[in-house]
C-alpha positions as CSV (number, residue, x, y, z in Angstrom):
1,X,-117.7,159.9,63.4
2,X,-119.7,156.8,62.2
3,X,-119.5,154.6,59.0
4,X,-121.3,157.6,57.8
5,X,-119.1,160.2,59.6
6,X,-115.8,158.2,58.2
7,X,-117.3,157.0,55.3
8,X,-115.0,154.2,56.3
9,X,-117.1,151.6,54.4
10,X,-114.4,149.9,52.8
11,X,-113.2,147.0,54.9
12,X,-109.8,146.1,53.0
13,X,-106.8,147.9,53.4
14,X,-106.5,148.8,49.9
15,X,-108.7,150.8,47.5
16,X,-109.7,149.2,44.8
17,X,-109.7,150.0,41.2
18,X,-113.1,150.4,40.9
19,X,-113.7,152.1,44.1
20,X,-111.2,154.7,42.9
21,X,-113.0,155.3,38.9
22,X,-116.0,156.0,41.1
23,X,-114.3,159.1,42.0
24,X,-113.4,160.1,38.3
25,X,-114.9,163.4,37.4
26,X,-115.1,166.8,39.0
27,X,-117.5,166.8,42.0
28,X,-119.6,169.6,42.0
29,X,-119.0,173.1,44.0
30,X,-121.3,171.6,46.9
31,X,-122.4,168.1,47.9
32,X,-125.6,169.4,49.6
33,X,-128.8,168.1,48.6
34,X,-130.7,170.9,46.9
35,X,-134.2,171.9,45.8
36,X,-135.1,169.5,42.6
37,X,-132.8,166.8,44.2
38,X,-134.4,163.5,44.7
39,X,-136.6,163.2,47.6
40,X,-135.9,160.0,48.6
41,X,-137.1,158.4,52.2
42,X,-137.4,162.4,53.3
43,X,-140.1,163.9,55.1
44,X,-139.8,167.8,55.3
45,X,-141.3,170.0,58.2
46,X,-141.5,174.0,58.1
47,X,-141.2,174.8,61.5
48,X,-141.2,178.5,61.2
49,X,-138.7,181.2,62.8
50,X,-136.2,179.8,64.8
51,X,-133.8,182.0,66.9
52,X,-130.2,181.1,67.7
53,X,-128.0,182.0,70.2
54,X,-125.9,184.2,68.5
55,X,-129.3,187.1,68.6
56,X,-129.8,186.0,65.0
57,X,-133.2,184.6,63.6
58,X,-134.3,182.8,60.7
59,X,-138.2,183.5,59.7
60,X,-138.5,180.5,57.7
61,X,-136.4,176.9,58.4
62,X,-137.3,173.5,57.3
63,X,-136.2,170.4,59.0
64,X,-135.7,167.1,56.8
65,X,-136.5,164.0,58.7
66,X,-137.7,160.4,57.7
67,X,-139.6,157.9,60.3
68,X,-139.7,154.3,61.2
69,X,-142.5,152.2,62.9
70,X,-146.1,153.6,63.7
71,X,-146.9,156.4,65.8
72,X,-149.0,154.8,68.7
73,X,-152.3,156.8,69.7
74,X,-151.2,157.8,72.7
75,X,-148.2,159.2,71.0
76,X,-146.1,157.7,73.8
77,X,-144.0,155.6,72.0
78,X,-141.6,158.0,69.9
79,X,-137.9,157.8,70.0
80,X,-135.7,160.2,68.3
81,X,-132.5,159.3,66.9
82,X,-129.7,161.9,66.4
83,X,-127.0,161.7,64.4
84,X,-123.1,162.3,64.5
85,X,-121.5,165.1,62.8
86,X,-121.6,164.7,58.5
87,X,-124.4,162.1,59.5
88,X,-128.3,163.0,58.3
89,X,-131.4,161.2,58.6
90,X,-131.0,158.2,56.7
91,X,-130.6,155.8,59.3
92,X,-132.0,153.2,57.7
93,X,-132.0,151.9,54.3
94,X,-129.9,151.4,50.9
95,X,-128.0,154.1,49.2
96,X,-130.0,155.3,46.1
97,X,-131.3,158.8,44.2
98,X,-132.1,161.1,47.4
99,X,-129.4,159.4,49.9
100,X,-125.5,159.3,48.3
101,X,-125.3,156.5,51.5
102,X,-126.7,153.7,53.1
103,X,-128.2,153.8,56.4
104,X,-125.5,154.2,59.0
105,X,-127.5,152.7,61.9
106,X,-129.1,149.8,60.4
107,X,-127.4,147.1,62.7
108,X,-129.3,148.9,65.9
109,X,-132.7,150.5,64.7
110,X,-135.4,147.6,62.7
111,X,-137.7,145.0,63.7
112,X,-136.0,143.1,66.2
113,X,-133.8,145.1,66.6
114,X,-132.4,147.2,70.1
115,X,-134.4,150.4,68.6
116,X,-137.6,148.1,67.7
117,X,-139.6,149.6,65.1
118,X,-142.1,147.4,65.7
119,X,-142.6,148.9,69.0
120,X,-141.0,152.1,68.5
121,X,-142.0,155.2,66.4
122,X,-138.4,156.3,65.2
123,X,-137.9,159.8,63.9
124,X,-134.1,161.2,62.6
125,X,-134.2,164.6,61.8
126,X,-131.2,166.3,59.7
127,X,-130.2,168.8,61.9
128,X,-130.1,172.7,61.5
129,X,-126.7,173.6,59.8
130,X,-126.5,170.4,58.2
131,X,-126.8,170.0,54.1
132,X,-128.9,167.2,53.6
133,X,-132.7,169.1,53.3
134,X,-132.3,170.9,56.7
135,X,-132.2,174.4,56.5
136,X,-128.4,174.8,56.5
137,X,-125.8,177.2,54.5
138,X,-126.4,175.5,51.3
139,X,-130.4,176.2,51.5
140,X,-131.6,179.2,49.4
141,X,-132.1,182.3,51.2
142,X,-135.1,185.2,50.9
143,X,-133.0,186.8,48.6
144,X,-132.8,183.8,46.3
145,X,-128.9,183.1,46.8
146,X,-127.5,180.3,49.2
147,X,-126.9,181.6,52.6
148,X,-123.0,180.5,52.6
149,X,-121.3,183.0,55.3
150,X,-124.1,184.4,56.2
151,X,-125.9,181.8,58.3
152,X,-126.1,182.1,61.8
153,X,-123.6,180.7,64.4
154,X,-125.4,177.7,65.3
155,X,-124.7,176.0,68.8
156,X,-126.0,172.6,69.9
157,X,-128.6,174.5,71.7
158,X,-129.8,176.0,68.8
159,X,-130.2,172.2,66.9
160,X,-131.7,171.2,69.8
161,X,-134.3,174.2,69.8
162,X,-135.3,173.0,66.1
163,X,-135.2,169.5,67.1
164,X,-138.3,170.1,69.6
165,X,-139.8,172.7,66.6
166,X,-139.9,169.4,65.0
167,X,-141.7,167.5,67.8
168,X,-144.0,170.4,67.5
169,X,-144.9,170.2,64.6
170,X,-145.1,166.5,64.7
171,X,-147.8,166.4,67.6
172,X,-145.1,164.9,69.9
173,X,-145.2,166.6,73.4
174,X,-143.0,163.9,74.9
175,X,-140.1,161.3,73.8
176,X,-139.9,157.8,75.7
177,X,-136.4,158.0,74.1
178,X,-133.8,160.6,73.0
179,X,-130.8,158.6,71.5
180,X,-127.6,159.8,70.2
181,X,-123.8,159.3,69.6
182,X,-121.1,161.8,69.0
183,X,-122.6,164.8,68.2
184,X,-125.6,163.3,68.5
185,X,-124.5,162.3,71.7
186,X,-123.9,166.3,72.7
187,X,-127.2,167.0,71.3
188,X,-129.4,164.2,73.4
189,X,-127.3,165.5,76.3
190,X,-129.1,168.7,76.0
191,X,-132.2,167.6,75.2
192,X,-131.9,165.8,79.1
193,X,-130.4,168.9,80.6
194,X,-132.6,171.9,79.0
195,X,-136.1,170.4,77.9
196,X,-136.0,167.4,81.3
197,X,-140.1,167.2,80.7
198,X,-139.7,166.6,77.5
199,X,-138.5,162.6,77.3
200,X,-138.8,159.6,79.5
201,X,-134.9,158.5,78.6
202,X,-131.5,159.6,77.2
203,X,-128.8,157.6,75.7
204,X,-125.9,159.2,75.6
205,X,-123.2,157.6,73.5
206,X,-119.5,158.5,73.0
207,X,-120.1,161.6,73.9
208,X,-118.6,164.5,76.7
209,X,-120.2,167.2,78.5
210,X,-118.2,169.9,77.1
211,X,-115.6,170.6,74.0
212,X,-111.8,170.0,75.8
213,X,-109.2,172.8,74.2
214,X,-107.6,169.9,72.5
215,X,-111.1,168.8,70.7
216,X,-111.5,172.8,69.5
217,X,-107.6,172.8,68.5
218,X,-108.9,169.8,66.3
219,X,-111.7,171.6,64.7
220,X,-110.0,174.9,64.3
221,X,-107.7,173.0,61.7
222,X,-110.2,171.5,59.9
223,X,-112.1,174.5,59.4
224,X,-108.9,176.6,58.5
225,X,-108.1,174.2,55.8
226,X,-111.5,174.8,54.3
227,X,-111.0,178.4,54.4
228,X,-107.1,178.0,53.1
229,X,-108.5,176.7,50.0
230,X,-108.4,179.7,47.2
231,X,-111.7,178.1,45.9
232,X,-113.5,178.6,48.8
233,X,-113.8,182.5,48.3
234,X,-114.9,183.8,51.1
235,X,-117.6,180.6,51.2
236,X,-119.2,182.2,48.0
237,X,-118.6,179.4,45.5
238,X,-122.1,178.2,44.8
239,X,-121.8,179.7,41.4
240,X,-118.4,179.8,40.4
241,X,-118.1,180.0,36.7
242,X,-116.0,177.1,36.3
243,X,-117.8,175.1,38.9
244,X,-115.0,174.5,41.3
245,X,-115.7,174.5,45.2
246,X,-113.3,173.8,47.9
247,X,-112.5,170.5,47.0
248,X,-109.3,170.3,48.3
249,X,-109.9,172.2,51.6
250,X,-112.8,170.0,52.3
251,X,-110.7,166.7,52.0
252,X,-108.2,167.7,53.8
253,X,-110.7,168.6,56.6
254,X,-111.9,165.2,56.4
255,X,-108.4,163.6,56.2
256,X,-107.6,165.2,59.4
257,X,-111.0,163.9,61.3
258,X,-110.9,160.7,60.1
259,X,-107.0,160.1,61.9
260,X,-109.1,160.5,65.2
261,X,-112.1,158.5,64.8
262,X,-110.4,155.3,64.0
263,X,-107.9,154.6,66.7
264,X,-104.2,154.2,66.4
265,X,-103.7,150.5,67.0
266,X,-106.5,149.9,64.4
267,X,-104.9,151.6,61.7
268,X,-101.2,150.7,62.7
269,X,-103.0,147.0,62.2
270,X,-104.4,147.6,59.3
271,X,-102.2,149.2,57.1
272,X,-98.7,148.8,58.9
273,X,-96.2,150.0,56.2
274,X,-97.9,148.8,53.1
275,X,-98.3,150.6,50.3
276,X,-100.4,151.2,47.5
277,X,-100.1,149.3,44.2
278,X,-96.7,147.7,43.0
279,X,-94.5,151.3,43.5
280,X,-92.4,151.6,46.4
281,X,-93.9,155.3,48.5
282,X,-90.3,155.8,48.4
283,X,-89.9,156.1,44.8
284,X,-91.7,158.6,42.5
285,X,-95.5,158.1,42.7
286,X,-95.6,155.6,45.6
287,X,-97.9,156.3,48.3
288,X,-98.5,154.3,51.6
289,X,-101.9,152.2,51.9
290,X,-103.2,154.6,55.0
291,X,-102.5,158.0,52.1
292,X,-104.5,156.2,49.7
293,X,-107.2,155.3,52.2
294,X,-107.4,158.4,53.6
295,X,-107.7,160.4,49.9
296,X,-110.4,158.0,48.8
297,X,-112.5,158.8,51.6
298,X,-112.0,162.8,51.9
299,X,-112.3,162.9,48.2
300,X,-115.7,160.9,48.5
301,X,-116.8,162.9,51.2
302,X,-116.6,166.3,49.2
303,X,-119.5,164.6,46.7
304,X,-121.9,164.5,49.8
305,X,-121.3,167.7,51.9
306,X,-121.0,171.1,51.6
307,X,-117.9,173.3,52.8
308,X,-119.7,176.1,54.5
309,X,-122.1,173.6,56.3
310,X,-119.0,171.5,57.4
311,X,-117.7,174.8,58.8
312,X,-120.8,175.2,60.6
313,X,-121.2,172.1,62.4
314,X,-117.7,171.8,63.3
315,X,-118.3,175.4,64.9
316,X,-121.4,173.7,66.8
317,X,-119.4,170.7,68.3
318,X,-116.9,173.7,69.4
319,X,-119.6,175.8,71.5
320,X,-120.4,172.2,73.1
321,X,-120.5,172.8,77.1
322,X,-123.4,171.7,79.3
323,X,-122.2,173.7,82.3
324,X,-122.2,177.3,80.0
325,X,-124.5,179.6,81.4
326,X,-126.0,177.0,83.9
327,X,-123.6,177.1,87.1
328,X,-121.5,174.3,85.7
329,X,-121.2,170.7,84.7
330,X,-122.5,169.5,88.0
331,X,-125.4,172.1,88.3
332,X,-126.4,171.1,84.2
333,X,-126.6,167.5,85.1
334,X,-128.6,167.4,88.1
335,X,-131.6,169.1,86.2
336,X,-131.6,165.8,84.4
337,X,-135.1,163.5,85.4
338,X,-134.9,161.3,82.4
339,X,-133.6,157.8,83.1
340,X,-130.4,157.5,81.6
341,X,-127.6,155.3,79.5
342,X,-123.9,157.0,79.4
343,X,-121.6,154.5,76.9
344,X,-118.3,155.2,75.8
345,X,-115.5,153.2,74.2
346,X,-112.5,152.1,75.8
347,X,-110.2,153.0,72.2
348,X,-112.1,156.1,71.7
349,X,-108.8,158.9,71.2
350,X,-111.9,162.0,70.2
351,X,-114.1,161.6,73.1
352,X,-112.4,159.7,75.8
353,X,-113.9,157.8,79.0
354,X,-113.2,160.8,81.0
355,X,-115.8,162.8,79.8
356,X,-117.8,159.7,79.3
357,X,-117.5,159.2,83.4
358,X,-118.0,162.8,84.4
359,X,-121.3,162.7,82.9
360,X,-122.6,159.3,84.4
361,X,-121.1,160.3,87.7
362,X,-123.5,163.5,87.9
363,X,-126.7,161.7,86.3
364,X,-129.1,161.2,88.8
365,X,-130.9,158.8,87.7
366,X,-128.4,156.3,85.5
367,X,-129.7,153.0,85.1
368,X,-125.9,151.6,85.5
369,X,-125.4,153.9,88.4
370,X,-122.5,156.3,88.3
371,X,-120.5,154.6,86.1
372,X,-120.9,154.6,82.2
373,X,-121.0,151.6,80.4
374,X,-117.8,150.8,78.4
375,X,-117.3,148.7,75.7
376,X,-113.9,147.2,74.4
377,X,-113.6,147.5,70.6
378,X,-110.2,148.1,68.2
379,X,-112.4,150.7,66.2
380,X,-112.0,153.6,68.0
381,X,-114.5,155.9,68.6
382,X,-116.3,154.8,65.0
383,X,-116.8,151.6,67.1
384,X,-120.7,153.0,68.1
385,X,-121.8,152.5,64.6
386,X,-119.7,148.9,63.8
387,X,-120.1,147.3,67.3
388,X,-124.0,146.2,66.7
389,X,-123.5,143.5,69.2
390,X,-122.0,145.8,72.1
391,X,-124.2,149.0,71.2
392,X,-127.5,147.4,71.3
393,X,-128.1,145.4,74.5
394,X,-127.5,148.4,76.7
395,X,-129.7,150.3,74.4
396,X,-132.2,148.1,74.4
397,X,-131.8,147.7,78.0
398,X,-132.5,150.9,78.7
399,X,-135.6,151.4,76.7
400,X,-137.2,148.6,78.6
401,X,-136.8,150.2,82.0
């Protein structure tokens, strides 16, 4: 769901060879980032128990985050950044030990820039569930072995609890900002809706107010053809003797996202009926351009994430609804007090308008009034991390009202 989220960094239409010997080798069982791992740009927080939803509770979680800009005195000018579903914190900067990819906001948050670091204290946290140094599935439990199956059911609610652990812990009692697209998106909805004294603003990007039956069909697919994999056993492969995860299950959970972040008119565009090297698909060994696009990037993807925490945030964007427990949409959105940015993209096939204009409709206090802002792009609903130019002037807008 973001250059990050599709790993879509590859702007041709074909693979390259290099691109593709990049690959060569067995990844290993999990793509998480573990204890020993390079640090990198990370800053880690123990912010103690933290209950979920479910009736579970972990007595000890750690939050990975990294920061941007100074923290004024006043502490009143943070802004917190979340990100999309395979996303972490590395919103800005270049790919190196510590971070397998480059920042996948750098285009938005910088000096200058419609998230102004020179103005703004920035945090992104990696959020609960995930498996880049938050406490997720791939984290080590009290009894020394990974917690795999066994973690909790985690809810957007519950990332959102740890999120303000986090601001806790970091001395912030109030954001001037919560920002966030996609999943991130879901989760700065909630912070509005469940913690209203809690931020000044909310940007809510490509985002709905609730998981649709045809967006949980989606990710009851992917996470079936995780579990379909015979080397996912049971989600206990951490320390398979031969080393093999659920390589193939994961990809093919990715392969199947990735056909609804992009949208079809993009990748009818792109690829058309092309094919990969000189071998006709029709023949032995041919394979259309979109096949060998779409196996780069879910074979990629399986050396920077981890089966059991892809299971777990895909079950997250599933218990998505605003209106649960709170007397519906309406009744959810009129607790909001923050002043607030809805955007959605006109190509988006995941999260469409609709959602995007039941959500502005019931904000109070919209800086575009009941209407969210949309922008025209080919990309799909990827667009909110390539369209720079259309994401940050509203952005920016909004964070100097």
């Amino acid at each position: 769901m973001d250059w990050q989220t599709s790993e879509d960094t590859v702007p041709s239409s074909f693979i390259t060879d290099a691109q593709a010997r990049s690959l060569l080798g067995k990844p290993p069982a999990t793509g998480a980032w573990r204890e020993g791992d390079p640090v990198g740009e990370r800053t880690f927080a123990r912010i103690g128990p933290l209950a979920f939803e479910s009736g579970r509770t972990l007595s000890h979680v750690t939050i990975a985050y990294e920061t941007w800009g100074e923290l004024a005195a006043d502490r009143e000018n943070a802004v917190l950044v979340l990100h999309a579903l395979t996303g972490d914190s590395h919103v800005v900067g270049q790919a190196g030990p510590g971070h397998p990819t480059s920042g996948w906001w750098s285009g938005i948050v910088g000096p200058g820039l419609a998230i102004d670091t020179d103005r703004w204290f920035v945090v992104a946290p990696n959020m609960v569930g995930g498996c880049q140094g938050s406490t997720g599935p791939a984290s080590l439990a009290p009894d020394g072995l990974e917690w795999g199956p066994r973690f909790p059911y985690t809810t957007i609610r519950d990332q959102v609890n740890a999120q303000a652990a986090l601001a806790d812990a970091l001395g912030i009692e109030r954001w001037a900002a919560v920002v966030g697209g996609s999943m991130g998106g879901m989760q700065a909805l909630e912070w509005a809706i469940g913690l209203p004294d809690r931020l000044d603003r909310v940007a809510v990007i490509a985002a709905p107010p609730f998981s649709t039956a045809d967006q949980i069909a989606l990710n009851s697919v992917q996470v079936e053809a995780i579990r379909a994999d015979p080397q996912f056993r049971a989600g206990r492969y951490y320390d398979a003797d031969d080393g093999d995860g659920p390589h193939a299950g994961l990809a093919l959970a990715r392969r199947m996202a990735l056909l609804n972040y992009r949208s079809a008119n993009e990748l009818n565009e792109r690829f058309q009926r092309s094919w990969q090297s000189g071998i006709s698909p029709l023949g032995e060994g041919g394979r259309f351009a979109v096949e060998s696009y779409l196996d780069f990037h879910g074979n990629k993807f399986t050396r920077r994430f981890d089966a059991n925490s892809y299971i777990t945030v895909v079950n997250a964007l599933t218990s998505h609804d605003i209106g649960r427990g709170r007397g519906g949409v309406d009744a959810a959105l009129d607790r909001v007090t923050a002043k607030s940015l809805v955007l959605g993209i006109d190509s988006d096939r995941l999260y469409s308008v609709d959602g995007q204009q039941v959500i502005a409709a019931g904000l109070p206090n919209s800086v575009h009034g009941p209407r969210p802002v949309i922008i025209h792009s080919p990309f799909g609903h990827d667009a909110f991390l390539i369209e720079d130019d259309l994401i940050g002037p509203p952005l920016r807008a909004l964070l100097e009202s």
